[in-house]
C-alpha positions as CSV (number, residue, x, y, z in Angstrom):
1,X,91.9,-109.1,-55.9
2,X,93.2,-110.7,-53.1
3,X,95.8,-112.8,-54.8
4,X,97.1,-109.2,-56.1
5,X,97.4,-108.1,-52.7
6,X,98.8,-111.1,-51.4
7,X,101.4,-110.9,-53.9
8,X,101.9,-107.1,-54.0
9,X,101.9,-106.4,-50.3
10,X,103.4,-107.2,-47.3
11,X,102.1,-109.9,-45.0
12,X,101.3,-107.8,-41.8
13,X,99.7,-105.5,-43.2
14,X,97.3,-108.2,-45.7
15,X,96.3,-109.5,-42.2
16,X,95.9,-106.1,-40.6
17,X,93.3,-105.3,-43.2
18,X,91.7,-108.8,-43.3
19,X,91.0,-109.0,-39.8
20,X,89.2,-105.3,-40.1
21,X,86.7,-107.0,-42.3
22,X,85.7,-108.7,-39.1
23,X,85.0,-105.5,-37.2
24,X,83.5,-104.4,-40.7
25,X,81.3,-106.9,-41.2
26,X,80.2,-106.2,-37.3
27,X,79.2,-102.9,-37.9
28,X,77.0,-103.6,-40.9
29,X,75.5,-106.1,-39.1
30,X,74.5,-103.7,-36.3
31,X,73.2,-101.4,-39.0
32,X,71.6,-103.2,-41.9
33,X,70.1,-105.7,-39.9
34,X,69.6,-104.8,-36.2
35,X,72.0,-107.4,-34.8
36,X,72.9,-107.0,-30.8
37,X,75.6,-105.3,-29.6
38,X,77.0,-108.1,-27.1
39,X,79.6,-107.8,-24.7
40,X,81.0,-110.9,-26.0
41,X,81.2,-109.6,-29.4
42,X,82.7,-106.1,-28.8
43,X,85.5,-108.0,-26.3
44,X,86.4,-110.4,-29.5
45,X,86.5,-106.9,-31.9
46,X,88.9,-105.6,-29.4
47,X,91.1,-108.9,-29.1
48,X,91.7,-109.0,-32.7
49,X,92.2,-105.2,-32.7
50,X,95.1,-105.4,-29.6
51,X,96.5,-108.9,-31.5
52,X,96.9,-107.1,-34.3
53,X,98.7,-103.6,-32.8
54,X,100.9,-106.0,-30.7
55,X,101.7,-108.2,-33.7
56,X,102.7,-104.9,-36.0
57,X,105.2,-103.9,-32.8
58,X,106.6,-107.1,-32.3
59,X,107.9,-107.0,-36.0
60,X,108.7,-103.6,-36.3
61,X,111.1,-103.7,-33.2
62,X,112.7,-106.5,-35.1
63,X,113.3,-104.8,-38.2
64,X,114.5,-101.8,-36.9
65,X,118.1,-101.4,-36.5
66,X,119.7,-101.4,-32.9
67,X,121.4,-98.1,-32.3
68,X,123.5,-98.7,-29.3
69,X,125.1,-95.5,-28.0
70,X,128.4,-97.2,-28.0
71,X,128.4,-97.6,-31.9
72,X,130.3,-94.9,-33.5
């Protein structure tokens, strides 16, 4: 299945979903199996979660067009 969504879609958002499986995998920890909540680990979730929202704006402001209000 992965290969499938490798090769059907895009690249951002392949990574976007693979890195949730981090934070998923965190939470069924916490719930199946009574693993800490640690500072340490909630600070990671939220650095993958901010690297991932800056990475998605970074390449959207590329691809967008530049609308200049001088362009007619």
């Amino acid at each position: 299945m992965m290969t499938r969504a490798q090769a059907m879609g895009t690249a951002l958002s392949n990574a976007a979903l693979q890195h949730l499986g981090i934070v998923f995998a965190f939470v069924m920890g916490v719930w199946l199996f009574n693993d800490p909540v640690t500072a340490m680990a909630l600070a990671g979730m939220a650095l993958i979660i901010a690297a991932g929202l800056a990475a998605t704006l970074l390449r959207s402001r590329t691809l967008r067009p530049d609308h200049s209000p001088n362009d007619t």
